[in-house]
N, C-alpha and C positions, 0 to 999 in steps of 0.2 A: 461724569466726574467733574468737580468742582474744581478751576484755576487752583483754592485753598488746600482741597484736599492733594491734589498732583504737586505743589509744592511744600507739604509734609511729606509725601511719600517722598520727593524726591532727595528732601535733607534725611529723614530715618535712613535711605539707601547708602546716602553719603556716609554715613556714619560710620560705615562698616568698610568702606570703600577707599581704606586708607590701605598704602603700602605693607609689606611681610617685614623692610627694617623698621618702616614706624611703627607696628603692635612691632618690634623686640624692643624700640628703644623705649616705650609706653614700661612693658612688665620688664625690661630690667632692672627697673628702679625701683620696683615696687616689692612689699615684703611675700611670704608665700601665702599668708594668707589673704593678701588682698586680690592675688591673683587668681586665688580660687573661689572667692566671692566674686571678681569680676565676670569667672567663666560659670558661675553658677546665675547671670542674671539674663542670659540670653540664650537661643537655639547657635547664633552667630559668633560670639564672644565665645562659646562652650567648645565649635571645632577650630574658631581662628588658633585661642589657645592651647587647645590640643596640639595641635600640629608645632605646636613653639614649645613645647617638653621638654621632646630630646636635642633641640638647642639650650634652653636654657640651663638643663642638667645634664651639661651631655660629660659624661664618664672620663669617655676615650682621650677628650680633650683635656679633661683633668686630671689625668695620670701620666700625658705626654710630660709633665715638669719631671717625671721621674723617669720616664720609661721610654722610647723612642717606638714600642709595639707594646702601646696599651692591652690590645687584642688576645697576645700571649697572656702578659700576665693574667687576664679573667680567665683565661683557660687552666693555668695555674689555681688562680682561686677554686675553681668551679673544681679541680682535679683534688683540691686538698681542703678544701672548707676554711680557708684562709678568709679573714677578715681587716679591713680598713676600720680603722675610726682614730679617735685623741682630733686634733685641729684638722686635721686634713678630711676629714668628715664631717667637720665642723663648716669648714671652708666650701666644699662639696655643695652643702645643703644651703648654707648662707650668700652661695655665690659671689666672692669676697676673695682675695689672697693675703695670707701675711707673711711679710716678707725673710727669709732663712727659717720657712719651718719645714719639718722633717716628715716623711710618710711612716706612719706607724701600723703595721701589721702587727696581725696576730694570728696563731697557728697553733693548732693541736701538735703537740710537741714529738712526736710520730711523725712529721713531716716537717720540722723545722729544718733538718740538713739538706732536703729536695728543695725547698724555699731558698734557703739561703745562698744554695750553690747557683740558682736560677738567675738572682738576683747579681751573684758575683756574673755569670755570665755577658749581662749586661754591660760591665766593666765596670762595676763596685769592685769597691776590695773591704778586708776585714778590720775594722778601726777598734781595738782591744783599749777601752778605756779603766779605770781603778785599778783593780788588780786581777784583772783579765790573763789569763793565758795571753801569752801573745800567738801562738797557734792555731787557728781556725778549727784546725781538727780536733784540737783538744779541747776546747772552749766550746762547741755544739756538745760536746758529749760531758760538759762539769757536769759533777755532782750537785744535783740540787740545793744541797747542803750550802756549800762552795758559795753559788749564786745569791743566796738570801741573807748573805753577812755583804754582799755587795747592792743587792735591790731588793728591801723590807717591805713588797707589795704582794699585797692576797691574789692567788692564784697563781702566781708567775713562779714557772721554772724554771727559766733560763732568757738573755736578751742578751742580743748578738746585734752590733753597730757597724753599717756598711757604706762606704761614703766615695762617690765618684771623685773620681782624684781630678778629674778635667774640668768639670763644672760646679763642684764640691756640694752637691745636694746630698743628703742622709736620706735612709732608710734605716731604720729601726725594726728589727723585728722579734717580738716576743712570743716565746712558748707556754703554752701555757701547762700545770700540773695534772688539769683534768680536761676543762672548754674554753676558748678563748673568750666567751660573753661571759664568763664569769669575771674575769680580771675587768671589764669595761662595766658591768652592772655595779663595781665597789670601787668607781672612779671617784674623785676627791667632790663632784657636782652636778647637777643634771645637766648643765650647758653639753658638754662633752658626751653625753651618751647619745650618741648616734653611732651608727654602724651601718659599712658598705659591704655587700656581699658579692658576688659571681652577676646575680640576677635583680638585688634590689638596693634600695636605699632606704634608712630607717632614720627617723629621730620617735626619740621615747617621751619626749615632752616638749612637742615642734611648739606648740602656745607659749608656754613660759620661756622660750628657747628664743623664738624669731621675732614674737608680737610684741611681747613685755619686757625682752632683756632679762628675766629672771632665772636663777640659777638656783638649788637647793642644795645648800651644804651637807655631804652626808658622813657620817662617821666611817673613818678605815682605819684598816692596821698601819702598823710602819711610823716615818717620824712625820711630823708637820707637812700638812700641802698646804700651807701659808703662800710659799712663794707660789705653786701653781694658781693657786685660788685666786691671787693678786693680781696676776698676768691677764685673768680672765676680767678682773674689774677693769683695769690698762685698755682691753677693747671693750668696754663698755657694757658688760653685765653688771647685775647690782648682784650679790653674793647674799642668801638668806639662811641666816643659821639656824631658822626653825620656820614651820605655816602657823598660820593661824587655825583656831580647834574649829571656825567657821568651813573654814577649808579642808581642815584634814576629814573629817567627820562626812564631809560630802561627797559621796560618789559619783556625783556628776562633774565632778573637777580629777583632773587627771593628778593630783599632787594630794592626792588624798590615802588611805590606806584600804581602798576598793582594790582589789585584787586585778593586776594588769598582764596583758598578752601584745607581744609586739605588732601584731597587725589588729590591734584593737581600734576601737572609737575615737580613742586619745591620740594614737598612735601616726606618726604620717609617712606612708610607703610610696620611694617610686620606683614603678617597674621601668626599669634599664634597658636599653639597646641592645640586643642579645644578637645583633648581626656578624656571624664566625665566631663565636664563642659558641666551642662546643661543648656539651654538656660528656664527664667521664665513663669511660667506658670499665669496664668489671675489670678487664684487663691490666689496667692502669691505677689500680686503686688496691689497698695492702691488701693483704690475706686474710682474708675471711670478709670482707666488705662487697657489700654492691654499691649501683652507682643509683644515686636520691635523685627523683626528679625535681626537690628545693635543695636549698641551703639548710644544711641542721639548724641555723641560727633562728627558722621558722618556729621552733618548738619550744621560743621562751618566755618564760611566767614568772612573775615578780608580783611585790608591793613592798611600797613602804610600812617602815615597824619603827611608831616610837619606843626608844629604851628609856630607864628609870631614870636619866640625867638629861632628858627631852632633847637628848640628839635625836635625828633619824637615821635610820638605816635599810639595804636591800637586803628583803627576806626573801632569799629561793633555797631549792635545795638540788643539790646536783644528783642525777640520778643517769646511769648507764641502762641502755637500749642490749639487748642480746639476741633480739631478731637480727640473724642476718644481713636483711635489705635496710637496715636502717642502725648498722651498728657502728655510733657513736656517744658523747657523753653530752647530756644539757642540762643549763638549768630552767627549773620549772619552780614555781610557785611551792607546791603540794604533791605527795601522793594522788589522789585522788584526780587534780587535774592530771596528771601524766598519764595515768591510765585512760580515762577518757581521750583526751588528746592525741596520744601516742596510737590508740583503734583508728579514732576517727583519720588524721594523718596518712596512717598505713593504709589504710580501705582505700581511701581517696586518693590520694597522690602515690602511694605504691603500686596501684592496680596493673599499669601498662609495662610495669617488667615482669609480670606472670607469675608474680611471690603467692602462694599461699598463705594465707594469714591465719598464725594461730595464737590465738590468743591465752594461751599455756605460757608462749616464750616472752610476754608482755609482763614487764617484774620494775 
């Protein structure tokens, strides 16, 4: 070997031959996709970065602003199909804090008094804002009705405000009418749609989200999300109240009206730290339900749909499960995906609780 060649190899070696805080303090800085381009350009760079994952996105550590046993709560999630997103999912994924914001839960509303009381355990208490019952017990159980003359948002049927009197952090937590992705798919912009689960982490439009600052304004019910939308320019997204027909028309762009699935191509999932987070047992979960080896949040399908005044909006349609092992409410795209979807699903990831699958009870 050549002096020349022995001191190439010996600087290539160095390369890699830097400390575990110097690659964290290298990809702290850096955005998600540069980091996955980084780990996509070597055998080296592919497991240094590995192994700096569930530091970089680590959960546990991001839930302690709320919770003193992060660990409970995903067991909670995982027991109730309870979902994180709004800023605190935002934050999550952006690796970022902003200062006095709140955790926003969501919860199939069947389990919103289990949630809430969990939460009070912690030593939250009940903070009744508008015209709220001031009574916890009576305020989990308003009438729908009741609730929609005080929050005019799609899907939501009920939201109960819980705020630690010591450290004065908020929790939020909303029920939803039918799935809690519903009420986050008809969020005021795509910055915001991200969703944490028991076992993952999601953004629906990580590109336009992380890389470009770009948001897509979509049409909802209810009055003005002016000031939401604003607060989102404030940190520095740009707010787009239509794409371009270059774009929309392209199905190789995720902001187009190609029909989308949360673990799709577009899509950017990270698998979570699942160390004592135990998944529900049949026991622990209502009547008539078994225990999923995913998150239902697995089973969502969407696109965008221009309307006749070139807003956009999320087209899904909510459709109920009646199997059994897998009875809950989702939204899906289509007909037609859910029944594909909903087979394929059950076959596969239902197999190890011994369900027989018939495809009679799939509707």
């Amino acid at each position: 070997m050549s002096s020349l060649d022995a001191i190439a190899r010996s600087d290539w070696t160095h390369l890699f031959d830097f400390s575990y805080d110097s690659q964290l303090s290298v990809t702290r800085y850096a955005s998600p996709a540069s980091i996955c381009n980084l780990a996509k350009t070597c055998h080296h760079y592919r497991k240094a970065i590995t192994a700096q994952v569930p530091e970089l996105w680590n959960i546990n550590k991001h839930l302690r602003r709320w919770f003193l046993d992060p660990i409970a709560f995903r067991n909670l999630q995982a027991r109730t199909a309870t979902l994180i997103s709004g800023s605190s999912a935002l934050q999550f994924l952006d690796r970022t804090v902003y200062d006095d914001s709140d955790l926003d839960i969501y919860v199939f509303s069947e389990h919103l008094r289990e949630v809430c009381q969990w939460i009070m355990s912690q030593g939250y208490v009940y903070a009744p804002k508008h015209q709220q019952n001031h009574s916890f017990q009576v305020a989990v159980t308003q009438d729908p009705t009741t609730v929609k003359l005080l929050y005019r948002m799609r899907g939501v049927r009920n939201i109960i405000d819980l705020q630690h009197p010591v450290n004065g952090q908020k929790v939020q937590v909303i029920a939803a009418e039918k799935t809690p992705i519903e009420i986050i798919l008809h969020f005021h912009s795509t910055c915001v749609m991200n969703v944490i689960s028991f076992e993952k982490a999601y953004s629906l439009y990580p590109t336009a989200t992380f890389e470009q600052r770009r948001s897509l304004i979509l049409a909802s019910d209810g009055p003005s999300q002016e000031p939401a939308q604003q607060k989102y320019r404030e940190r520095g997204w740009t707010l787009l109240a239509g794409i371009s027909s270059q774009e929309r028309w392209d199905g190789r762009r995720a902001m187009s009206t190609t029909p989308r699935w949360i673990e799709d191509r577009f899509a950017w999932v990270i698998p979570l730290d699942l160390t004592n987070v135990v998944q529900p047992q049949e026991e622990h979960l209502l009547k008539g339900m078994s225990a999923l080896v995913n998150d239902p949040v697995v089973m969502t399908s969407w696109k965008l749909k221009l309307l006749d005044d070139d807003e956009i909006e999320m087209d899904c349609r909510i459709m109920d499960a009646t199997v059994r092992s897998c009875r809950y409410t989702y939204a899906v795209l289509h007909k037609s995906f859910w029944h594909n979807y909903l087979y394929w699903f059950l076959r596969n990831l239902l197999k190890t609780t011994g369900t027989v699958l018939d495809v009679n009870n799939i509707r």
